[in-house]
C-alpha positions as CSV (number, residue, x, y, z in Angstrom):
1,X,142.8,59.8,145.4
2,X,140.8,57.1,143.4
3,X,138.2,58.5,141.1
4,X,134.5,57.6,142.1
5,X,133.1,55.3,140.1
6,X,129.7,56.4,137.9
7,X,126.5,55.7,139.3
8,X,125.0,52.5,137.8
9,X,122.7,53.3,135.3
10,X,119.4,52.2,135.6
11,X,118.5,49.2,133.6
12,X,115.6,47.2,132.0
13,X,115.9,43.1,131.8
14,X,113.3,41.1,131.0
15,X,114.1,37.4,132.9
16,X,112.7,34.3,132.0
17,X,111.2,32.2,134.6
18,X,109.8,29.0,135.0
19,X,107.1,27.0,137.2
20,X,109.7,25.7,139.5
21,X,110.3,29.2,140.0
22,X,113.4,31.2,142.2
23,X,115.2,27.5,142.0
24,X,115.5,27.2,138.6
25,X,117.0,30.9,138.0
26,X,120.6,31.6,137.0
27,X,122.9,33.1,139.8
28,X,122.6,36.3,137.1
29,X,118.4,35.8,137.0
30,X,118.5,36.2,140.7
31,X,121.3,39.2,141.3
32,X,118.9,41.3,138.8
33,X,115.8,40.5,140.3
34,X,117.7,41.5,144.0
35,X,118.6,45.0,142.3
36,X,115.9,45.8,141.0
37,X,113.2,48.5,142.5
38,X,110.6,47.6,139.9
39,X,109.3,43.9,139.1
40,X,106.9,43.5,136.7
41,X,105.1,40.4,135.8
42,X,101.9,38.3,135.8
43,X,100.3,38.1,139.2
44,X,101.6,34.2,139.3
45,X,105.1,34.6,138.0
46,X,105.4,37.3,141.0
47,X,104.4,35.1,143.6
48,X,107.5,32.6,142.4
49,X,109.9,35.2,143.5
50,X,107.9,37.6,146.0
51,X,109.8,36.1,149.1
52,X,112.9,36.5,147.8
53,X,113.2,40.1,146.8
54,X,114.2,43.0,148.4
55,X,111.6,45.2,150.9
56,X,111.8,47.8,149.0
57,X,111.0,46.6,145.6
58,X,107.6,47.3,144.3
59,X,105.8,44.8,142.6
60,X,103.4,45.8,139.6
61,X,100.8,43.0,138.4
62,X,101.1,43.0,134.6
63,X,97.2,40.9,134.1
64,X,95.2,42.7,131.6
65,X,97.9,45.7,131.8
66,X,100.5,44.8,128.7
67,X,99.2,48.5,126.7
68,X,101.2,50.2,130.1
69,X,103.8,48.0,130.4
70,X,105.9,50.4,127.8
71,X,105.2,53.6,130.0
72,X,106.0,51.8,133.3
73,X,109.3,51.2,132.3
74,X,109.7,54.4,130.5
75,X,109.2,56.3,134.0
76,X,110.7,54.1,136.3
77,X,114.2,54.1,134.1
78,X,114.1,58.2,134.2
79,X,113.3,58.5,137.8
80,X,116.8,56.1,137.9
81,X,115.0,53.0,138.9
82,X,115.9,49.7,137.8
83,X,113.0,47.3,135.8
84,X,113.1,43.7,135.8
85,X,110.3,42.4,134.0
86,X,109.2,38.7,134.3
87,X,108.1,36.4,131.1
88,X,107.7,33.0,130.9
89,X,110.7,30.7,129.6
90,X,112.2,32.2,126.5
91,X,110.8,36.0,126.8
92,X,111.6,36.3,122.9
93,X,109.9,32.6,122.1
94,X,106.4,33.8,122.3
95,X,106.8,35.6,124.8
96,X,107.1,39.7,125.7
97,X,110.8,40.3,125.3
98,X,110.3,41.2,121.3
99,X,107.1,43.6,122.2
100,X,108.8,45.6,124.8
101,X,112.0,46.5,122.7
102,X,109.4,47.2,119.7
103,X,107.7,49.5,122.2
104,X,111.1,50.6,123.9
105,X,113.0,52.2,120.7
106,X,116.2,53.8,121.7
107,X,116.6,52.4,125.2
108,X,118.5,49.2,126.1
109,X,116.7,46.1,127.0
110,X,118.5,43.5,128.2
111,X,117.2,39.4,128.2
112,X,118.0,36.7,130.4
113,X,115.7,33.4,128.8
114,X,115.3,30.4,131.0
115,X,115.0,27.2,129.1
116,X,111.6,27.4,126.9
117,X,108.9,25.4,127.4
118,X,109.3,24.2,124.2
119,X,112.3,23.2,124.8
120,X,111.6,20.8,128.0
121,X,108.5,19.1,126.6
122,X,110.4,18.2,123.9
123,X,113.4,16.7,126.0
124,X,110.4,15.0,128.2
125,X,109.1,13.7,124.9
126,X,112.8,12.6,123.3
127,X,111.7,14.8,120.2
128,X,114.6,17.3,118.3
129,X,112.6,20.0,117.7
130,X,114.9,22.4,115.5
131,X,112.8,21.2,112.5
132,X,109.8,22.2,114.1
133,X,107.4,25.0,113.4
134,X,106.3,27.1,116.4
135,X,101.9,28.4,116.9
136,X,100.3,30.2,119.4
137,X,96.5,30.3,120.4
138,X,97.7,31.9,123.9
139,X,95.1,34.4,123.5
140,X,90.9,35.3,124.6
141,X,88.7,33.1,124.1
142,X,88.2,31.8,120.4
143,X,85.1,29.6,121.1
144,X,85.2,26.7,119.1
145,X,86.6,26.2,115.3
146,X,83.5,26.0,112.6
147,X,85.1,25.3,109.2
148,X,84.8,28.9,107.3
149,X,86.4,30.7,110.2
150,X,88.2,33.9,109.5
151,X,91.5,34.6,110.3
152,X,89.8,36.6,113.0
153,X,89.5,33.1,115.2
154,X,91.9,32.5,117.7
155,X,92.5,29.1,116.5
156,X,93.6,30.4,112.9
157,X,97.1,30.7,113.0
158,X,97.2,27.0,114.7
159,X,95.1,25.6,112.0
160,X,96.8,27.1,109.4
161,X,100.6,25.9,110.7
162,X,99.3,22.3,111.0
163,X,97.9,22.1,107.7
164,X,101.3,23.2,106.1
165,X,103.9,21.3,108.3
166,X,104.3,18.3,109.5
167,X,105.6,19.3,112.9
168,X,104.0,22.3,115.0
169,X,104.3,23.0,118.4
170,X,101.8,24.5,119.9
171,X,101.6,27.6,123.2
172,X,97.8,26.8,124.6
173,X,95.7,29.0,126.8
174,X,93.5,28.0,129.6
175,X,90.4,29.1,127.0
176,X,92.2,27.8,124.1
177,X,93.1,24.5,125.6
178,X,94.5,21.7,124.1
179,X,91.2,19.4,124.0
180,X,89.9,22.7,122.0
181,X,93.0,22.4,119.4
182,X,91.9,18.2,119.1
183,X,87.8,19.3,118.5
184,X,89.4,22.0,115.9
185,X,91.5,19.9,114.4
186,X,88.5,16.7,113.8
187,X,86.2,20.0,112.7
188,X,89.2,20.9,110.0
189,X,88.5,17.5,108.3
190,X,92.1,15.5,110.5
191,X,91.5,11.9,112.3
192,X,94.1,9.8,112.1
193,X,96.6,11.1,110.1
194,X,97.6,13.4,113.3
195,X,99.0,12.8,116.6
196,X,98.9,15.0,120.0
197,X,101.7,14.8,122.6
198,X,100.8,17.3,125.3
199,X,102.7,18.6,128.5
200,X,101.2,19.9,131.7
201,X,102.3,21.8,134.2
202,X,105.8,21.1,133.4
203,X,108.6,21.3,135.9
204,X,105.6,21.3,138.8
205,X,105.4,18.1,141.7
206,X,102.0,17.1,139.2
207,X,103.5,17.5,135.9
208,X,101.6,15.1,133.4
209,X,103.2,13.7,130.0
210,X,100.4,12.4,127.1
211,X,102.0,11.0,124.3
212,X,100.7,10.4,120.9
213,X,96.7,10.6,121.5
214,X,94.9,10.8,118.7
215,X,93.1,13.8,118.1
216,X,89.7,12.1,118.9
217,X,90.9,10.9,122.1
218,X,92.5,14.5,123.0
219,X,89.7,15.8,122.1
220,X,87.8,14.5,125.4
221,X,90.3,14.7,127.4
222,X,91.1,17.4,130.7
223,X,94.7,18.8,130.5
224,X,95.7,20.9,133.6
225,X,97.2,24.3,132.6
226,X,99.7,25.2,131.6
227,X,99.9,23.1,128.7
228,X,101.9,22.7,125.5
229,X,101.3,20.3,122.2
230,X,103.1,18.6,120.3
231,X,101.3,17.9,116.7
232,X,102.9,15.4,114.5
233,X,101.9,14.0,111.1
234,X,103.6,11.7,109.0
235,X,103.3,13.1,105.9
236,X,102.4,16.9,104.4
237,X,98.9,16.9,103.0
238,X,98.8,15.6,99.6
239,X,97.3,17.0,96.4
240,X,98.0,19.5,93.8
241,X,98.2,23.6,94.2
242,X,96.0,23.9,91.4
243,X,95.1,22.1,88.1
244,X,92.9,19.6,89.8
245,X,90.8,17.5,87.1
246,X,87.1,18.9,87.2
247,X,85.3,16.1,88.2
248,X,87.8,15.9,91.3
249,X,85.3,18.6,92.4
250,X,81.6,18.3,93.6
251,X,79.2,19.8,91.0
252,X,75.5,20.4,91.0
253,X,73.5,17.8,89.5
254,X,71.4,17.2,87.2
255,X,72.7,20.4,85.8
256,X,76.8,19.1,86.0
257,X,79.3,21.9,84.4
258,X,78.9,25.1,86.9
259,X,82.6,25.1,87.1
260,X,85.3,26.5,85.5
261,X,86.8,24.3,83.7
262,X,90.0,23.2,84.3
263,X,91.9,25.3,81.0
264,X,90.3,28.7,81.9
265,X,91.1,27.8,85.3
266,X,94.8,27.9,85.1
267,X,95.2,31.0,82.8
268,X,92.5,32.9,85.2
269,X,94.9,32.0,87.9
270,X,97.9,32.6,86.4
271,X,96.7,36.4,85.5
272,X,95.8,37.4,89.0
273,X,98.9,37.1,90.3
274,X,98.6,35.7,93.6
275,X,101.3,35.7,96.4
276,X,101.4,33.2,99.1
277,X,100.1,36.2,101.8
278,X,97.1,37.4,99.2
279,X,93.4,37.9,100.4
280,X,91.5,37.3,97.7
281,X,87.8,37.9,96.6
282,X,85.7,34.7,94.7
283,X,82.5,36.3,93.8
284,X,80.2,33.5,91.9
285,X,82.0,30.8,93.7
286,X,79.9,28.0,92.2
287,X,81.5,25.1,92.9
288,X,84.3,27.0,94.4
289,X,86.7,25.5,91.9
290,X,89.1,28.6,91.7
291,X,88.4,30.0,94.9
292,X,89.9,26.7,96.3
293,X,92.9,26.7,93.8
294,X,93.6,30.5,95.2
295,X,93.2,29.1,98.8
296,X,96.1,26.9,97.5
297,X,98.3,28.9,95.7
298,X,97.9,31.7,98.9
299,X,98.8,29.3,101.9
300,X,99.1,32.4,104.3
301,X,96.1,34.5,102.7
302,X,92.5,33.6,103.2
303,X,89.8,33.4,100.4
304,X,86.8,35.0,101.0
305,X,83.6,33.8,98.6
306,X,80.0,34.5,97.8
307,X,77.7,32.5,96.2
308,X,73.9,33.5,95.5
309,X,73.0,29.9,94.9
310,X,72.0,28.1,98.2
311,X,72.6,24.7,96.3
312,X,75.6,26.0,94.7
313,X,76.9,27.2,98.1
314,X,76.4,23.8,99.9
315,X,78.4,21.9,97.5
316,X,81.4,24.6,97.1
317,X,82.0,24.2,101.5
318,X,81.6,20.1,100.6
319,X,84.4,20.6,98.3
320,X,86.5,22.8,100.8
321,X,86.0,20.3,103.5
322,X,86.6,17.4,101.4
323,X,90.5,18.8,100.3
324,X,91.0,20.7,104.2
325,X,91.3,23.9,102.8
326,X,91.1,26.7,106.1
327,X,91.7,29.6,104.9
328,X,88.5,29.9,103.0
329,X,85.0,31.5,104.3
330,X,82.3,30.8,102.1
331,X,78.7,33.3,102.6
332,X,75.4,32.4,100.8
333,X,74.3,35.5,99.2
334,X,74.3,38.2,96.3
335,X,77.0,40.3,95.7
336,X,77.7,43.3,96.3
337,X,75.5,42.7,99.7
338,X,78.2,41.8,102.1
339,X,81.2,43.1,100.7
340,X,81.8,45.8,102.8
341,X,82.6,43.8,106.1
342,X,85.8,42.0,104.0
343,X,89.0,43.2,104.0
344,X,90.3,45.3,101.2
345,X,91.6,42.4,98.9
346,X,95.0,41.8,97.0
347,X,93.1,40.1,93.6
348,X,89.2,39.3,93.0
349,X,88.0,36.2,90.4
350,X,84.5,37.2,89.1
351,X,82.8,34.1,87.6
352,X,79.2,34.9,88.1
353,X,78.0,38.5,88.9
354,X,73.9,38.1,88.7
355,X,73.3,41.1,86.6
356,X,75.0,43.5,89.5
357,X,78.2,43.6,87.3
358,X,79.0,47.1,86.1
359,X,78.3,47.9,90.1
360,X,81.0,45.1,90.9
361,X,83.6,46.2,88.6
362,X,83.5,50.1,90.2
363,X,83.5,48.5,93.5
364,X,86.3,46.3,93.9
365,X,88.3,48.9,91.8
366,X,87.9,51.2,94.5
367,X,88.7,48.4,97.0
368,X,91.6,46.5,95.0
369,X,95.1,47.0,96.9
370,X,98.0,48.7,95.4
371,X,99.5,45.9,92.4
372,X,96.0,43.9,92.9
373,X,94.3,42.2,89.9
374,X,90.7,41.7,89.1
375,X,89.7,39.0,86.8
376,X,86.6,38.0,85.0
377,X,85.3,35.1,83.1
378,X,82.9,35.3,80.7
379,X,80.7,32.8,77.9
380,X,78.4,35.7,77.0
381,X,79.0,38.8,74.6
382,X,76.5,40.4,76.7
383,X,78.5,40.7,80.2
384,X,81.7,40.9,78.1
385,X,80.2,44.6,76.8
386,X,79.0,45.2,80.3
387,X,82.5,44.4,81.9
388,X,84.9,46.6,79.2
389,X,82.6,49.4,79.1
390,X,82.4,49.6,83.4
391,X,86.5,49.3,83.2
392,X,86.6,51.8,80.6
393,X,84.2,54.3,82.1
394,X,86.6,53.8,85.3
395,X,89.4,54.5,83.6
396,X,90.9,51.1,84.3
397,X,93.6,49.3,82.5
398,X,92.1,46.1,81.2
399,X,92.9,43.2,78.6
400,X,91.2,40.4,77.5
401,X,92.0,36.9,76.5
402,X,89.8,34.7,74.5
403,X,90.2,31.0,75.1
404,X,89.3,28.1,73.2
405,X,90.0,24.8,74.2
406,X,89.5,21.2,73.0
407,X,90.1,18.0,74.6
408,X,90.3,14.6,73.4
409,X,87.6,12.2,72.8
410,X,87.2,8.7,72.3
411,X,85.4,7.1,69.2
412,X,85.3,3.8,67.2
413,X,88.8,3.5,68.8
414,X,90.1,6.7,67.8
415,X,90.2,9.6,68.8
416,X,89.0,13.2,67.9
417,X,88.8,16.8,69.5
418,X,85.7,18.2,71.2
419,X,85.4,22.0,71.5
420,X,84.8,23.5,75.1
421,X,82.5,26.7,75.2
422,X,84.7,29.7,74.0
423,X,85.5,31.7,77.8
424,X,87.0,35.7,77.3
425,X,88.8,36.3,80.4
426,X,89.3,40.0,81.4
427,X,92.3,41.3,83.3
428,X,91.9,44.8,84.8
429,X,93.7,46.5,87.2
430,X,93.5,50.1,88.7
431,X,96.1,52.5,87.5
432,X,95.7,55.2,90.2
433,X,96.8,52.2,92.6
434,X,99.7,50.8,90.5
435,X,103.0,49.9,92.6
436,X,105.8,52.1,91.9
């Protein structure tokens, strides 16, 4: 007598679909979808397959449900059902294959892509695309991009990705739309260095191909959804990390020179340490001369700045528009007032307190990150006593530097050295949250 064979086990695949729906499935895509007694997906990736499934197989709308998704699966598998879960194209490109097996640990999920849509747009545009970086603003409603957004907008990630490669393609929404990436972009301080090739309603009888608009021209446009961009520039954005000249930067006039100068500059950004990924603090921004350089030096961290001066503040967001820098939010206003609503930061520049110093200093030690630096400039012995007897008090470990710089002048044909202003630069950090 033959042995009988085990039962099946129940199973979870998540299956890639596209627009042209049950047609464009693999012989494998459609056998799962057969056996399965659970289909999960977005109300219009259900309605591709509905008439093709078996009478017994429930359909579950997943719209505004992605927090139950996990525990669907979780019961349906021990009550021995099978789960096929629907995602668009590449379920791991962007999509909700990686999140269920982050949310599924210890149970096997199985994937079954279809062709991204990355992927066809760029065959429909002739562009290879395994040099490309990929974005996603396929989320709520972001409202539109105001230069100084946080990394809370929903265009941030975007922004960021097209203002460190050259080639990004972008997953829209129907809120987030490309003619909203286009108005973002002009906003960012791009025009013509930028082009947009966007894809609409691929695979569908009214698919529509735009290639190489401008981002003005985009930016008035209607694109049916679903659509996907392509942003292209010819060449990375040019200029410097850090060690721009000073008068590269706006300053306030008649009184020219609220800046750090360009010496202290680069040892105060060498001491605080800063990773690509830091959130850093600017408090004093002035001119916004280092906050800027930090923006720089920390392409995937934000800068977050304060400046009491309303004149001050005008010209330090001229200067951040004028060299694109995004990941900087400048507020008018006197420290410590504001502070609170910014995330806990990973090093803090202070180059102009306004007599609420020794309060600073116990603040942002309290607030600093584990490894996280806090740096100070100063000209005057006064806030130089104020500063090393706050640390001490703490019970911070602190250093100080004193810098003197010259720099060449011209005269009669010659040339001699002319003295800067003396600057002591204070390096503190908090013991109690020193990395291991």
């Amino acid at each position: 007598m033959k042995p009988s064979e085990p039962a099946p086990q129940p199973t979870c695949t998540v299956v890639g679909i596209l627009d042209d729906g049950w047609d464009g499935l693999s012989s494998s895509a459609r056998d799962c979808l057969r056996a399965a007694a659970l289909v999960i997906g977005v109300e219009r990736t259900l309605q591709l397959v509905r008439h093709e499934l078996a009478a017994s197989s429930e359909l579950r709308p997943l719209d505004g449900a992605l927090a139950l998704c996990a525990g669907w699966i979780r019961d349906a598998l021990a009550a021995g059902r099978r789960v096929a879960v629907l995602a668009t194209g590449d379920p791991l490109c962007h999509g909700i294959g990686s999140t269920l097996i982050d949310r599924l640990p210890g149970l096997q999920v199985a994937v079954l892509p279809a062709p991204s849509t990355l992927q066809i747009a760029c065959a429909r545009f002739g562009k290879a695309w395994q040099d490309m970086t990929i974005a996603s603003c396929h989320s709520l409603d972001a409202g539109e991009w105001t230069v100084g957004a946080t990394p809370d907008h929903g265009l941030y990630p975007v922004l960021r990705a097209i203002a460190l490669h050259r080639r990004v393609f972008v997953f829209t929404s129907p809120a987030n739309g490309p003619a909203r990436l286009a108005r973002a972009l002009l906003a960012a301080g791009h025009g013509d260095d930028l082009r947009l090739s966007v894809a609409s309603r691929l695979l569908l009888p009214d698919e529509t191909l735009h290639a190489q608009l401008s981002a003005a021209t985009a930016a008035t446009m209607h694109f049916a959804e679903p659509s996907v961009v392509l942003v292209e520039r010819d060449e990375p954005v040019a200029g410097p990390a850090f060690g721009r000249e000073d008068d590269e930067y706006l300053q306030r006039t008649p009184a020219n020179g609220l800046i750090t100068k360009l010496e202290a500059r680069a040892v105060s950004l060498a001491k605080l340490r800063l990773t690509a990924a830091a959130t850093v603090w600017d408090i004093g921004a002035g001119s916004g001369a280092v906050g800027l350089e930090c923006a720089r030096l920390a392409p995937q961290g934000h800068v977050w700045a304060i400046e009491k001066n309303a004149a001050d503040a005008a010209i330090a967001r001229a200067n951040a528009a004028r060299l694109r820098i995004g990941n900087y939010t400048l507020i008018a206003g006197r420290a410590p007032a504001g502070l609170a609503d910014w995330p806990d930061p990973d090093a803090v520049f202070i180059g102009g307190s306004g007599g609420e110093l020794g309060e600073l200093v116990r603040l942002i030690l309290g607030r600093l990150r584990a490894g996280g630096r806090l740096v100070m400039n100063f000209v005057t012995l006064e806030n130089l006593a104020t500063a090393t007897s706050s640390l001490q008090a703490a019970g911070a470990a602190w250093e100080v530097v004193q810098l003197q710089a010259s720099r060449s002048q011209p005269i009669l044909g010659l040339h001699r050295l002319a003295a800067q202003n003396p600057v002591w630069i204070v390096t503190a950090r908090n013991p109690e949250k020193e990395e291991a």
